[in-house]
PDB file of N, CA, C and O in Angstrom:
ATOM      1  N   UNK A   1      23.305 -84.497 -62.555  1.00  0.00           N
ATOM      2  CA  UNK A   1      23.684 -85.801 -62.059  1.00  0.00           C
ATOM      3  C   UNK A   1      22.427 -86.650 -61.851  1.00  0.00           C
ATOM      4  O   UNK A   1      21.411 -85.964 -61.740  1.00  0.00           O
ATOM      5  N   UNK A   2      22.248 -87.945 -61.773  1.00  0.00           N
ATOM      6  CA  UNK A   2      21.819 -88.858 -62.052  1.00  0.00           C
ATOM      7  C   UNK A   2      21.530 -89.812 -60.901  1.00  0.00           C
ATOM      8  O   UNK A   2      22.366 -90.579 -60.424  1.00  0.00           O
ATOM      9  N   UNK A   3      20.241 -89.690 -60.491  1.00  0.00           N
ATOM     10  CA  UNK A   3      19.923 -90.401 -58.701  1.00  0.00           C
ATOM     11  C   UNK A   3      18.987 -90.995 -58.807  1.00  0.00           C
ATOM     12  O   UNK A   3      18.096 -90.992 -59.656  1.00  0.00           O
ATOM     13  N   UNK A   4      19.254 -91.887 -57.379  1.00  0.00           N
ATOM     14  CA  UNK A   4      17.698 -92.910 -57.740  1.00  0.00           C
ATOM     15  C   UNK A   4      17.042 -92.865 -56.237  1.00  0.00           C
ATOM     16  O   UNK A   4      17.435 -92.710 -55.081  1.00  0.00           O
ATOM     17  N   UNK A   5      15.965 -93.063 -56.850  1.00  0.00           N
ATOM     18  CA  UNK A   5      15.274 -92.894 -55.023  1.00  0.00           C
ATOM     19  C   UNK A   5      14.343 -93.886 -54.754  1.00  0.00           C
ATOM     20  O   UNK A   5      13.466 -94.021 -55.608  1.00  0.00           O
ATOM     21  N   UNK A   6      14.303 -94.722 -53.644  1.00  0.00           N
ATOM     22  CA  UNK A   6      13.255 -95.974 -53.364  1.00  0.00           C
ATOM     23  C   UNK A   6      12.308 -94.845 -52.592  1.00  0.00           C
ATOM     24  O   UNK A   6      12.690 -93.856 -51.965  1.00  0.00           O
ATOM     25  N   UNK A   7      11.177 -95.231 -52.797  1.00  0.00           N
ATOM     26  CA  UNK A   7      10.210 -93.776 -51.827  1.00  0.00           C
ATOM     27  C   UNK A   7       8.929 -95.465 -51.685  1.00  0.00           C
ATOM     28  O   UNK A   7       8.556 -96.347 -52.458  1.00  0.00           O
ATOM     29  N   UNK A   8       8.681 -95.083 -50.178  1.00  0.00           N
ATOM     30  CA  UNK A   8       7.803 -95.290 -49.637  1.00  0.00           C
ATOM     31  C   UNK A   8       6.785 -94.992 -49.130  1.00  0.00           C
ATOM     32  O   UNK A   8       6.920 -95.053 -47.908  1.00  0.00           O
ATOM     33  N   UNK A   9       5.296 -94.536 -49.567  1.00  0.00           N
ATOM     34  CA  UNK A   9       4.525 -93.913 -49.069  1.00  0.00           C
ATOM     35  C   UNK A   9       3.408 -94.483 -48.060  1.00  0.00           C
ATOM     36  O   UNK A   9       2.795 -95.454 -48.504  1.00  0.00           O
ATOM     37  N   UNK A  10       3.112 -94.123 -47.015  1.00  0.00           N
ATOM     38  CA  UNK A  10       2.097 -94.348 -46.288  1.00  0.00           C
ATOM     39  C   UNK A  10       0.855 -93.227 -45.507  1.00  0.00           C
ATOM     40  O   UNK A  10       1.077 -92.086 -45.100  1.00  0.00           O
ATOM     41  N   UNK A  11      -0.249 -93.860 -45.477  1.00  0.00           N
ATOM     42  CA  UNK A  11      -1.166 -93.508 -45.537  1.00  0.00           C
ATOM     43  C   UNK A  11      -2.384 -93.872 -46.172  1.00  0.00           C
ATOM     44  O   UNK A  11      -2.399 -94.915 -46.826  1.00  0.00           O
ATOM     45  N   UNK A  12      -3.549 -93.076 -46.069  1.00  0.00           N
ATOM     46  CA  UNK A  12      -4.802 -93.696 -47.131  1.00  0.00           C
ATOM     47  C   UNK A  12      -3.465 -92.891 -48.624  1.00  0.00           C
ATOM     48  O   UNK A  12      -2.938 -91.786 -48.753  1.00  0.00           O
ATOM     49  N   UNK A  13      -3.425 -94.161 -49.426  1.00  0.00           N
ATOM     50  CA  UNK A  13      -2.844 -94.015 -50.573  1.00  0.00           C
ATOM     51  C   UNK A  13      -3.257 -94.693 -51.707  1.00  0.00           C
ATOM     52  O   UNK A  13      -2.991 -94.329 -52.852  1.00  0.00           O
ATOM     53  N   UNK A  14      -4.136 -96.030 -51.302  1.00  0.00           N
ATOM     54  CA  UNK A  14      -4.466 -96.686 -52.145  1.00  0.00           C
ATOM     55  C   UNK A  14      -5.943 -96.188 -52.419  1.00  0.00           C
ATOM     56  O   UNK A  14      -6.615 -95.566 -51.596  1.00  0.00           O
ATOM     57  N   UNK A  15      -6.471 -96.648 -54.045  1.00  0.00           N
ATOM     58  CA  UNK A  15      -7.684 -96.476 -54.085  1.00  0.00           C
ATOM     59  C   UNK A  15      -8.291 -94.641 -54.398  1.00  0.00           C
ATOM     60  O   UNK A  15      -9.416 -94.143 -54.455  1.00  0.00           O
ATOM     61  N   UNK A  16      -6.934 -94.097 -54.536  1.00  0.00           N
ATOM     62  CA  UNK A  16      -6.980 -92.294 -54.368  1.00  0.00           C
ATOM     63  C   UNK A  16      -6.473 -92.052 -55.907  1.00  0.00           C
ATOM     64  O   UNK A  16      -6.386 -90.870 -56.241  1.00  0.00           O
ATOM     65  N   UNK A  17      -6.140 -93.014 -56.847  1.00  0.00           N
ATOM     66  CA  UNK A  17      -5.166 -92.756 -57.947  1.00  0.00           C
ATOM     67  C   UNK A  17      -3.738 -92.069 -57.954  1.00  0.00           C
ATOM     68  O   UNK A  17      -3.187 -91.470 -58.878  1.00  0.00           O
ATOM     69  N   UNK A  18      -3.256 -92.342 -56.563  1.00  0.00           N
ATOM     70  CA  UNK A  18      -2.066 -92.033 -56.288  1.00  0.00           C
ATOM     71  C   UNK A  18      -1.365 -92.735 -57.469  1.00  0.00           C
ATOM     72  O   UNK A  18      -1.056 -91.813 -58.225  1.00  0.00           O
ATOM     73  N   UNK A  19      -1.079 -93.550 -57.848  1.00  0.00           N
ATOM     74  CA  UNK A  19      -0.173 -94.524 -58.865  1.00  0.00           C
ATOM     75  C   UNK A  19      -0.570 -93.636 -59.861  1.00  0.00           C
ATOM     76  O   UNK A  19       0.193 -92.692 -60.064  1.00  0.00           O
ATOM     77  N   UNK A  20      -1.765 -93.728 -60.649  1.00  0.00           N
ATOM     78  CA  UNK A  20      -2.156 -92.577 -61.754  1.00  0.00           C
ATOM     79  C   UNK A  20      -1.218 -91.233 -61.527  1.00  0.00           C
ATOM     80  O   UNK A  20      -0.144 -90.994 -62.078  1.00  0.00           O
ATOM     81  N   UNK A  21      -1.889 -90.468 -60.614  1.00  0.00           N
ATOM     82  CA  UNK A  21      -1.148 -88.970 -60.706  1.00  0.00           C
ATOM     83  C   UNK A  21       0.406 -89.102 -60.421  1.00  0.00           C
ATOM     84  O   UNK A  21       1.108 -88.129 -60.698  1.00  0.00           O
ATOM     85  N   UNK A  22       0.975 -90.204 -59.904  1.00  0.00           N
ATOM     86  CA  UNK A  22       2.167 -89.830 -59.868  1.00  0.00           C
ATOM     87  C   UNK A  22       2.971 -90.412 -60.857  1.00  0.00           C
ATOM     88  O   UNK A  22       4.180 -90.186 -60.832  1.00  0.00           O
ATOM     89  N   UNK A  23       2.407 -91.241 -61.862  1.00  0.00           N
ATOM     90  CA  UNK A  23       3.181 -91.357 -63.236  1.00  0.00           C
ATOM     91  C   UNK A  23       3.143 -90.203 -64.204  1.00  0.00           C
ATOM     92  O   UNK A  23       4.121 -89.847 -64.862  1.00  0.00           O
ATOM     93  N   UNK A  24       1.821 -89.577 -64.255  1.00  0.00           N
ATOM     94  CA  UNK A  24       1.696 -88.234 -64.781  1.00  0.00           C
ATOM     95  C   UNK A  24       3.023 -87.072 -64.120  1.00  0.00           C
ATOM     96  O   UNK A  24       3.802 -86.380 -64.775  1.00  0.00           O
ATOM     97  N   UNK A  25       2.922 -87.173 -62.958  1.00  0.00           N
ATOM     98  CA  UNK A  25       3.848 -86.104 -62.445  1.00  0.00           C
ATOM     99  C   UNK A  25       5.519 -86.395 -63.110  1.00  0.00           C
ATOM    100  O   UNK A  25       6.381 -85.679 -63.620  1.00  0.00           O
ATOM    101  N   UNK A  26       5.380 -87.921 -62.757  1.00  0.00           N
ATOM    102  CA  UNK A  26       7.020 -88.127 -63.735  1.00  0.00           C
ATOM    103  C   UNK A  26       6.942 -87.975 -65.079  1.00  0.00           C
ATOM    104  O   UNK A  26       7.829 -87.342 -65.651  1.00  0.00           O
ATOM    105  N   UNK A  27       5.945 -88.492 -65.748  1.00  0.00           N
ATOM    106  CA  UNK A  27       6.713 -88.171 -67.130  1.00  0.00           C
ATOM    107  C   UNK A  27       6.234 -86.378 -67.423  1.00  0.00           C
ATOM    108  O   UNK A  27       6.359 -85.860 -68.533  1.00  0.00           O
ATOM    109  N   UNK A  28       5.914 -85.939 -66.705  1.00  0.00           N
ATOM    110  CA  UNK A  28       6.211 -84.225 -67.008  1.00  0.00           C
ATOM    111  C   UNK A  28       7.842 -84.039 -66.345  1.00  0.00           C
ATOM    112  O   UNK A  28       8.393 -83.352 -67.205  1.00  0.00           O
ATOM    113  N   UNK A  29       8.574 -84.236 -65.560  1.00  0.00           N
ATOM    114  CA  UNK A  29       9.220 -84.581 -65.076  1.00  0.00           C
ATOM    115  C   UNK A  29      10.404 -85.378 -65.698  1.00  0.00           C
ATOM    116  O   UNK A  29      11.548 -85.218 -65.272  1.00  0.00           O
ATOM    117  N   UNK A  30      10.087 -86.322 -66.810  1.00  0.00           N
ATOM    118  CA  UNK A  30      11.002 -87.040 -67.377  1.00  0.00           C
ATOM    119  C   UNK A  30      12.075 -87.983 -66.200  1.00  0.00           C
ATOM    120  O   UNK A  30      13.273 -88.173 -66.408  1.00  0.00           O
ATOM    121  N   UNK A  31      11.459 -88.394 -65.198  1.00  0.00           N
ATOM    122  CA  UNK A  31      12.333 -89.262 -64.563  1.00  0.00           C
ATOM    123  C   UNK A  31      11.659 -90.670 -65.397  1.00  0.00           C
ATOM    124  O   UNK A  31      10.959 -90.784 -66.403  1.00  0.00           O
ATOM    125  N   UNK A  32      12.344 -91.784 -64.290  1.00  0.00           N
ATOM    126  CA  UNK A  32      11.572 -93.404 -64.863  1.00  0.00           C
ATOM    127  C   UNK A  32      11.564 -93.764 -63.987  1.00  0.00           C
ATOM    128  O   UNK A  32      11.765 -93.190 -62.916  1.00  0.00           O
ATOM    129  N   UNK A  33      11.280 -95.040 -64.243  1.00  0.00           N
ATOM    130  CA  UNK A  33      10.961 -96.223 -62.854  1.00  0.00           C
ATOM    131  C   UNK A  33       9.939 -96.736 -62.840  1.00  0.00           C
ATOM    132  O   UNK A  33       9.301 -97.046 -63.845  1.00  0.00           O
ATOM    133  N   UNK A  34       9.588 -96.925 -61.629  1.00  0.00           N
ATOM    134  CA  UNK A  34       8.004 -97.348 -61.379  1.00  0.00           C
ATOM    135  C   UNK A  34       7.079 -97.543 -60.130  1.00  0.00           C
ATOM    136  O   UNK A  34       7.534 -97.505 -58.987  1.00  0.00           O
ATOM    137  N   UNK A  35       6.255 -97.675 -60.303  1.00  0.00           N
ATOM    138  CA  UNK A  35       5.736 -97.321 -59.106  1.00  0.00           C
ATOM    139  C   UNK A  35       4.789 -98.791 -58.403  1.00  0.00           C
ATOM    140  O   UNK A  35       5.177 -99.940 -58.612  1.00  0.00           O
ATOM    141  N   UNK A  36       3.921 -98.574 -57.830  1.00  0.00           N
ATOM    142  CA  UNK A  36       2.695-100.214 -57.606  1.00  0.00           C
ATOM    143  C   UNK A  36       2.750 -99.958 -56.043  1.00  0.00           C
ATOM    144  O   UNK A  36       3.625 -99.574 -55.267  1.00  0.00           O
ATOM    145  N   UNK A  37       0.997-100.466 -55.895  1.00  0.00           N
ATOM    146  CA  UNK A  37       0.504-100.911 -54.441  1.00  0.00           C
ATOM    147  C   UNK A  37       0.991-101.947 -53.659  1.00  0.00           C
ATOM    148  O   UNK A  37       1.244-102.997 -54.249  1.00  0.00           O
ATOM    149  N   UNK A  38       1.190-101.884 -52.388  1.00  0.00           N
ATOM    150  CA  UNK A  38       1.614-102.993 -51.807  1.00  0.00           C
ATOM    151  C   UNK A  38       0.385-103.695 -51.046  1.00  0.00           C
ATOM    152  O   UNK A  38      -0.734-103.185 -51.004  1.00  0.00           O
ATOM    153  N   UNK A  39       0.707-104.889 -50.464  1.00  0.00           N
ATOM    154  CA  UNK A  39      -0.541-105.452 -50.029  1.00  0.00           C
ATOM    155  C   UNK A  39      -0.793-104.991 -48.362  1.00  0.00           C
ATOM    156  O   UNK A  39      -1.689-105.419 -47.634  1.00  0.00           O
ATOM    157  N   UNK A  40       0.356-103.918 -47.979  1.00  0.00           N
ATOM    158  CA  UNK A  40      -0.488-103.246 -46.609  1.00  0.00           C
ATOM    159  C   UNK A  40      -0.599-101.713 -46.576  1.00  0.00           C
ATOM    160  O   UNK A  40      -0.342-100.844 -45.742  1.00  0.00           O
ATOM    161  N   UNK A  41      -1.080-101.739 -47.803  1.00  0.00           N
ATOM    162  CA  UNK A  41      -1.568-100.411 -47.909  1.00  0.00           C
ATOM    163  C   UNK A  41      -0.927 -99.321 -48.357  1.00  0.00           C
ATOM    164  O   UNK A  41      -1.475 -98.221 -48.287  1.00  0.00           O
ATOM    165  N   UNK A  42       0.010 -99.437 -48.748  1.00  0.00           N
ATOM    166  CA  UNK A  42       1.225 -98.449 -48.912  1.00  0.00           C
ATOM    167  C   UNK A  42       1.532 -98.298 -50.434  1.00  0.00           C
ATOM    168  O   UNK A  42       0.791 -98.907 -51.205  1.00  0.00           O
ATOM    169  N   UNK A  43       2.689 -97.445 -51.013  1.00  0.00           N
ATOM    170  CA  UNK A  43       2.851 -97.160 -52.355  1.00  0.00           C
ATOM    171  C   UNK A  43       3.832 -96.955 -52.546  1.00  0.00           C
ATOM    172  O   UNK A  43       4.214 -95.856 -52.144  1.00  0.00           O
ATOM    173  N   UNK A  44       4.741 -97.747 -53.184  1.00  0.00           N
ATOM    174  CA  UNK A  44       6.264 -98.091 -53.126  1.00  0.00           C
ATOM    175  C   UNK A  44       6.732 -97.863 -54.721  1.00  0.00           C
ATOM    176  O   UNK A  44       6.346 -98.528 -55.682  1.00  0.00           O
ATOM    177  N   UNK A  45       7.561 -96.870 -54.732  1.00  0.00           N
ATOM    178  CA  UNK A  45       8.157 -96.371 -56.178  1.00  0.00           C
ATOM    179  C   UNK A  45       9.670 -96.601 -55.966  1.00  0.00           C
ATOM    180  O   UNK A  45      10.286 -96.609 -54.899  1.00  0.00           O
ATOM    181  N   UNK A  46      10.252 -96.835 -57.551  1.00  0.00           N
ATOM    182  CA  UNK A  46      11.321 -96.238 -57.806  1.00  0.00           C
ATOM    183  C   UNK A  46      11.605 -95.501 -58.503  1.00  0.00           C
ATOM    184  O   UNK A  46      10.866 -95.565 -59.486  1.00  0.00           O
ATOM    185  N   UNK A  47      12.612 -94.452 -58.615  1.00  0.00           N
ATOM    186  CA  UNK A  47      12.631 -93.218 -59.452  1.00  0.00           C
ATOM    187  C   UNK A  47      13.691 -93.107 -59.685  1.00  0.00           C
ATOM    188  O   UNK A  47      14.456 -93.297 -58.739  1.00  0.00           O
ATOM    189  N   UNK A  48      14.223 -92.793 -60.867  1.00  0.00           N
ATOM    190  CA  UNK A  48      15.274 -92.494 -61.380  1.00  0.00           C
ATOM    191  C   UNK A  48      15.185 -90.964 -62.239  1.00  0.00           C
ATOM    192  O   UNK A  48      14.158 -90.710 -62.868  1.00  0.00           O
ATOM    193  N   UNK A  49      16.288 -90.022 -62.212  1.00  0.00           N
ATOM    194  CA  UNK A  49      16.431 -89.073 -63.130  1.00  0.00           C
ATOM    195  C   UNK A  49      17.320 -88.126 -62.614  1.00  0.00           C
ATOM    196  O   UNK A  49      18.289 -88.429 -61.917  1.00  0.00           O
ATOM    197  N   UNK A  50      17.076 -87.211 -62.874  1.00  0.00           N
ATOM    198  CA  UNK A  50      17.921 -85.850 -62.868  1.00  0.00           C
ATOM    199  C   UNK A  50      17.664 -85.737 -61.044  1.00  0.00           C
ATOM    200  O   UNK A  50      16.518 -85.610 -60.615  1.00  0.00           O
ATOM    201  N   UNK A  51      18.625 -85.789 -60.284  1.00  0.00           N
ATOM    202  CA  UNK A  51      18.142 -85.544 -58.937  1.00  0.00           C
ATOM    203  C   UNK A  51      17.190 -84.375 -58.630  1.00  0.00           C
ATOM    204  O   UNK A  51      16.393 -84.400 -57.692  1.00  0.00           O
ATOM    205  N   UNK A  52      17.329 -83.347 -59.489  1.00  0.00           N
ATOM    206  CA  UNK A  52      16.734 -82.009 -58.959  1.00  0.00           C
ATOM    207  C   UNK A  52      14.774 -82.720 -59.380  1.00  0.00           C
ATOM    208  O   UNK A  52      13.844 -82.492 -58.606  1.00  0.00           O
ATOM    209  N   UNK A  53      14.668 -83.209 -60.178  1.00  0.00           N
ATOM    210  CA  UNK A  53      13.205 -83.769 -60.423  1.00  0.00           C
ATOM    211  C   UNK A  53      13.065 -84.668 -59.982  1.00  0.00           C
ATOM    212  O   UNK A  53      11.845 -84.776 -59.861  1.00  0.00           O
ATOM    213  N   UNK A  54      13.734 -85.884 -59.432  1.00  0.00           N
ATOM    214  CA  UNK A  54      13.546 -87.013 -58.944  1.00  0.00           C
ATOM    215  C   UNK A  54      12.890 -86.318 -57.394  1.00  0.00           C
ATOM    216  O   UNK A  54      11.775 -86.670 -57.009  1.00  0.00           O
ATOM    217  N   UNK A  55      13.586 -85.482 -56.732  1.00  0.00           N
ATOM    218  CA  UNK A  55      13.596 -84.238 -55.330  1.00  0.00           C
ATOM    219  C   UNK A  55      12.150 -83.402 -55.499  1.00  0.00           C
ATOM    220  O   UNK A  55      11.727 -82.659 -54.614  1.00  0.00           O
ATOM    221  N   UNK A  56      11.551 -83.606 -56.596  1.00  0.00           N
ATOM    222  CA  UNK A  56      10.158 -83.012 -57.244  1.00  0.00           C
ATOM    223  C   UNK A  56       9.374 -83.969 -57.013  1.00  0.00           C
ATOM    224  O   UNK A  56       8.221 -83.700 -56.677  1.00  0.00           O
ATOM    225  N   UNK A  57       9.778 -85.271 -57.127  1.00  0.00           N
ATOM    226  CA  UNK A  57       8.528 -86.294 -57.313  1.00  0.00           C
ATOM    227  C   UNK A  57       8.186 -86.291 -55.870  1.00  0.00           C
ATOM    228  O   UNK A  57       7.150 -86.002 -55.270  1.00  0.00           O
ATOM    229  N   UNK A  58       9.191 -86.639 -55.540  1.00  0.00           N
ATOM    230  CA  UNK A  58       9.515 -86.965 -53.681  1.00  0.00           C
ATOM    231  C   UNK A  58       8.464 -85.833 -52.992  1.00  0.00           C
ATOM    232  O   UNK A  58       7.616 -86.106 -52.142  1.00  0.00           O
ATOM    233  N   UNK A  59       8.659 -84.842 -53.417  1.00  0.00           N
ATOM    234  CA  UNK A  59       7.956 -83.568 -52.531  1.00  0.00           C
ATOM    235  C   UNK A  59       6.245 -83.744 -53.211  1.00  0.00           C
ATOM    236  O   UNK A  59       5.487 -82.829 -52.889  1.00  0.00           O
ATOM    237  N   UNK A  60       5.834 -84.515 -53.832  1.00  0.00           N
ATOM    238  CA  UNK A  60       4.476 -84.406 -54.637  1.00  0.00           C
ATOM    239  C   UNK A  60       3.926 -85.544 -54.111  1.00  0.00           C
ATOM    240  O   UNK A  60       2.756 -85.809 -53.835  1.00  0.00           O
ATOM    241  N   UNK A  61       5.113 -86.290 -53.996  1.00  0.00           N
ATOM    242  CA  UNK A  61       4.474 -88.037 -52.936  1.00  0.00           C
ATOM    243  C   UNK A  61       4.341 -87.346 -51.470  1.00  0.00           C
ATOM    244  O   UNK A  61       3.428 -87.721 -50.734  1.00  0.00           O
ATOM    245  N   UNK A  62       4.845 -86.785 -51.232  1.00  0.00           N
ATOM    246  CA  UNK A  62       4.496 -86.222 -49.306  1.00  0.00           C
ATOM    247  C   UNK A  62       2.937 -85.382 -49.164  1.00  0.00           C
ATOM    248  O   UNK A  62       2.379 -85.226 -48.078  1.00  0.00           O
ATOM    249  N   UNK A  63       2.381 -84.890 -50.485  1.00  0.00           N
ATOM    250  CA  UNK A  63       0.997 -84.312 -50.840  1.00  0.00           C
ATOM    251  C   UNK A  63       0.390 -85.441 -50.941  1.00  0.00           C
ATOM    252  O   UNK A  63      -0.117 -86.076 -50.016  1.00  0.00           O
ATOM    253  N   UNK A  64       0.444 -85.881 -52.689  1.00  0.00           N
ATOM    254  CA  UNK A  64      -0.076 -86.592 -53.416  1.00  0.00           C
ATOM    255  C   UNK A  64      -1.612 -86.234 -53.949  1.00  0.00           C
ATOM    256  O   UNK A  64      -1.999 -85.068 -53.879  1.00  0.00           O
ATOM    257  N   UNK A  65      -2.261 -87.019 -54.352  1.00  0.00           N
ATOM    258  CA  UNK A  65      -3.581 -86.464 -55.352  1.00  0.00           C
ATOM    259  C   UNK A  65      -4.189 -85.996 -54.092  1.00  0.00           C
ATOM    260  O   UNK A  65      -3.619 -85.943 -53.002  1.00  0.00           O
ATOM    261  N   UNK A  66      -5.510 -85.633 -54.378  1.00  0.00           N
ATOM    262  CA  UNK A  66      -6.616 -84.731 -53.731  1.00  0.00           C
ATOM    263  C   UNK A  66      -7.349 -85.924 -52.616  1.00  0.00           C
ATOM    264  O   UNK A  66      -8.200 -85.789 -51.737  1.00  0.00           O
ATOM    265  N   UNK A  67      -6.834 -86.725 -52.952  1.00  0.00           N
ATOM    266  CA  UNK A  67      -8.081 -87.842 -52.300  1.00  0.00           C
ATOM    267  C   UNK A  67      -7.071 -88.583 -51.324  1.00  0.00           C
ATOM    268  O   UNK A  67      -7.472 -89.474 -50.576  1.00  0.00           O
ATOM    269  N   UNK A  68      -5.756 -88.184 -51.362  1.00  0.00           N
ATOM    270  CA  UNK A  68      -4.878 -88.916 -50.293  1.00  0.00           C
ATOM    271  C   UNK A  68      -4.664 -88.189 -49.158  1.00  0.00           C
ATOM    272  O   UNK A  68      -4.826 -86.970 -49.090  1.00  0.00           O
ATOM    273  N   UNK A  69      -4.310 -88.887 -48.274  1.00  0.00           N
ATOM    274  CA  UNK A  69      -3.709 -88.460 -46.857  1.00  0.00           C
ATOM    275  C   UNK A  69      -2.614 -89.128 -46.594  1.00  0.00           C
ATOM    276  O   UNK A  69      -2.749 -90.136 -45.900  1.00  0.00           O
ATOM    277  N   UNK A  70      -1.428 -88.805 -47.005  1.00  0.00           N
ATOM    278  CA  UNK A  70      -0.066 -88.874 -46.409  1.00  0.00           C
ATOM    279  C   UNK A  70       0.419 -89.128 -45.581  1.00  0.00           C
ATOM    280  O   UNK A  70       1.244 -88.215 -45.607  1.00  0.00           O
ATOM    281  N   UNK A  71       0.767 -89.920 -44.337  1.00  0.00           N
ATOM    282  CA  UNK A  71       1.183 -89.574 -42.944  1.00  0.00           C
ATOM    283  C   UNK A  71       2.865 -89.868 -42.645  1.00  0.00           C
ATOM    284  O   UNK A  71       3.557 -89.520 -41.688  1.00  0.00           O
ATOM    285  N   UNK A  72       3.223 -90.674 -43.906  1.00  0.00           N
ATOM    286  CA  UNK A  72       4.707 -90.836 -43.709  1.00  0.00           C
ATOM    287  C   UNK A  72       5.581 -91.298 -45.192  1.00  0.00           C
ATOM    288  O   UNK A  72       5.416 -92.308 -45.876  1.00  0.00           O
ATOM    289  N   UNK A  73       6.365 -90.375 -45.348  1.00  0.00           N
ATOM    290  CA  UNK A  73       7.450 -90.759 -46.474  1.00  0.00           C
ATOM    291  C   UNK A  73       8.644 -91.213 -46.534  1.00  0.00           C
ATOM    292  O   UNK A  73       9.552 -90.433 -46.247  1.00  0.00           O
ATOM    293  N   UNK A  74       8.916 -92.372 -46.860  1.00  0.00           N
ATOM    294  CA  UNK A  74      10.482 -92.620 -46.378  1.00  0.00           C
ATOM    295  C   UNK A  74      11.386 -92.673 -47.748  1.00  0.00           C
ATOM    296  O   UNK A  74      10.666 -93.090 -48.656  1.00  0.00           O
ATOM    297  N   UNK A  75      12.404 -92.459 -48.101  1.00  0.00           N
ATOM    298  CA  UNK A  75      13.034 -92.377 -48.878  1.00  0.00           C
ATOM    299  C   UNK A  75      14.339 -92.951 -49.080  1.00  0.00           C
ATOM    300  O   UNK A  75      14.746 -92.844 -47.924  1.00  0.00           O
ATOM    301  N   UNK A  76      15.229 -93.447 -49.670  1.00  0.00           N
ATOM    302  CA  UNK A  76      16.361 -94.466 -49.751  1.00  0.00           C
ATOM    303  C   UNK A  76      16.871 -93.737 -51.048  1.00  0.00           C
ATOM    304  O   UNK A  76      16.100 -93.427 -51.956  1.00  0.00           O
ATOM    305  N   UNK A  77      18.201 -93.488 -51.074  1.00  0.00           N
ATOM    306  CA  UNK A  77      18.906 -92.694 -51.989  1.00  0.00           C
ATOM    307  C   UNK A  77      19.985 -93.612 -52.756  1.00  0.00           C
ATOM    308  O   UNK A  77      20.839 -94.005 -51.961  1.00  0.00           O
ATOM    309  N   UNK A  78      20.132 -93.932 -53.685  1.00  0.00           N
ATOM    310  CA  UNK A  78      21.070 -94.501 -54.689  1.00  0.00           C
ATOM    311  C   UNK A  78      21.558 -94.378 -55.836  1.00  0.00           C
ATOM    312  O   UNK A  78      20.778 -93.936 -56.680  1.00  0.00           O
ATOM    313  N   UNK A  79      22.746 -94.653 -56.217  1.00  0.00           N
ATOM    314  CA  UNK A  79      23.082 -94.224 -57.515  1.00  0.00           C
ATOM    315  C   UNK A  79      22.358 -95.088 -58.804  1.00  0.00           C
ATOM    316  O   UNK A  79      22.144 -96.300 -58.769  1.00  0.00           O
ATOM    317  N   UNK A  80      21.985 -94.055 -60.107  1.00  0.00           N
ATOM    318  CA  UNK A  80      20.720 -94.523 -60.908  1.00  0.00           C
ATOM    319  C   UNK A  80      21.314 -95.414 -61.596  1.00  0.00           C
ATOM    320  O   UNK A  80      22.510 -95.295 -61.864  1.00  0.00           O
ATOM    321  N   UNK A  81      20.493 -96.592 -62.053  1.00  0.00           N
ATOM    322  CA  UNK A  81      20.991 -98.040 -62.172  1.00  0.00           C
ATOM    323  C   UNK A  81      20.763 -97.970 -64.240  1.00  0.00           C
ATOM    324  O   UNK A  81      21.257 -98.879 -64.908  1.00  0.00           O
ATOM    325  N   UNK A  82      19.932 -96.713 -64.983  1.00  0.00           N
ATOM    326  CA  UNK A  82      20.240 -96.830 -65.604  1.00  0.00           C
ATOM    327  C   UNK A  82      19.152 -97.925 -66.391  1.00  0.00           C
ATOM    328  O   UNK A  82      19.437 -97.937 -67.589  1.00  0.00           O
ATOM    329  N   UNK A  83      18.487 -98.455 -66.215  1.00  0.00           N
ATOM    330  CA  UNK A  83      17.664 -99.814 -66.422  1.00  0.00           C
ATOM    331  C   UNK A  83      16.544 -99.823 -66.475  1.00  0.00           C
ATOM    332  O   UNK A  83      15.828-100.825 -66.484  1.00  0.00           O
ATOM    333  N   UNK A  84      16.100 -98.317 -66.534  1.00  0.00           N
ATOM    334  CA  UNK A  84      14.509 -97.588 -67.033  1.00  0.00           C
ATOM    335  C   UNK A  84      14.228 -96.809 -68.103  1.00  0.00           C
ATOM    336  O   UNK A  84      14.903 -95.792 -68.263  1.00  0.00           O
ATOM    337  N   UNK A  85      13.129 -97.153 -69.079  1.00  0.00           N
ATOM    338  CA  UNK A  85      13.267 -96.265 -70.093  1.00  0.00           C
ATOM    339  C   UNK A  85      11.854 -95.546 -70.331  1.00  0.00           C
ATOM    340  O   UNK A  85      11.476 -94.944 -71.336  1.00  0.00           O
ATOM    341  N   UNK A  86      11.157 -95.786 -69.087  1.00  0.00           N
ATOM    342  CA  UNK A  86       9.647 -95.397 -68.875  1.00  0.00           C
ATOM    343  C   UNK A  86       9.415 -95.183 -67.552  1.00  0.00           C
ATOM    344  O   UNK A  86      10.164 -95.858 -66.846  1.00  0.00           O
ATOM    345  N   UNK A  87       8.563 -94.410 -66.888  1.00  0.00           N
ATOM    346  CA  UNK A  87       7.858 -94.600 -65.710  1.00  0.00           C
ATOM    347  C   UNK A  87       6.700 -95.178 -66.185  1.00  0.00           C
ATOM    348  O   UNK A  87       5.973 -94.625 -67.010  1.00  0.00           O
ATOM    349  N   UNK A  88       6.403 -96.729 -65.501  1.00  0.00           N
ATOM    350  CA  UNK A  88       5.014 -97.494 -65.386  1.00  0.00           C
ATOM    351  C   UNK A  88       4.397 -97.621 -63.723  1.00  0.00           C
ATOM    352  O   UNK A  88       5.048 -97.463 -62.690  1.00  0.00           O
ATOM    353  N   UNK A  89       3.404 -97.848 -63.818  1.00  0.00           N
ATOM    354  CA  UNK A  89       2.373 -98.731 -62.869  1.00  0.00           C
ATOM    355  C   UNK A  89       2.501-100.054 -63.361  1.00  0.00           C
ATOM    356  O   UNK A  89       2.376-100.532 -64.489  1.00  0.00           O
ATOM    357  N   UNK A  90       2.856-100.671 -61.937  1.00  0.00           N
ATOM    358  CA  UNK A  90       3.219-102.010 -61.872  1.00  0.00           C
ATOM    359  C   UNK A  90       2.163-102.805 -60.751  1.00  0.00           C
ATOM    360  O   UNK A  90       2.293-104.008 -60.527  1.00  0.00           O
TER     361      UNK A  90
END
């Protein structure tokens, strides 16, 4: 089945290649969507795919690359809209 997830990350996130490693992580993954920095610091994706990997990305954003520190993940669950045919950095 077929889910979509708004994920919000906070923490030092920017500036770590969080956006980099976590497009890599999706397209091993084969979800879509996209991802991009916000202007207070944070790292705001959408994801679409197979819930059981979309539930993969989610758990790799609560890590994230080597150079991040995590302190909060929020997540928003919806049905997949279907309207992605790539994961980009935006």
């Amino acid at each position: 089945m077929h889910a979509r997830a708004h994920v919000l990350v906070k923490g030092q996130v920017q500036g770590v290649f969080f956006r980099a490693s976590m497009q890599r992580e999706a397209r091993k993954r084969q979800v879509v969507g996209w991802v991009r920095n916000l202007s207070d610091g944070c790292v705001e994706a959408v994801v679409e795919g197979e819930r059981e990997q979309v539930v993969k990305i989610i758990e790799y954003c609560r890590k994230g690359p080597s150079l991040a520190e995590v302190t909060e993940v929020k997540v928003t669950w919806g049905d997949a809209s279907g309207c992605y045919k790539t994961f980009r950095v935006v």
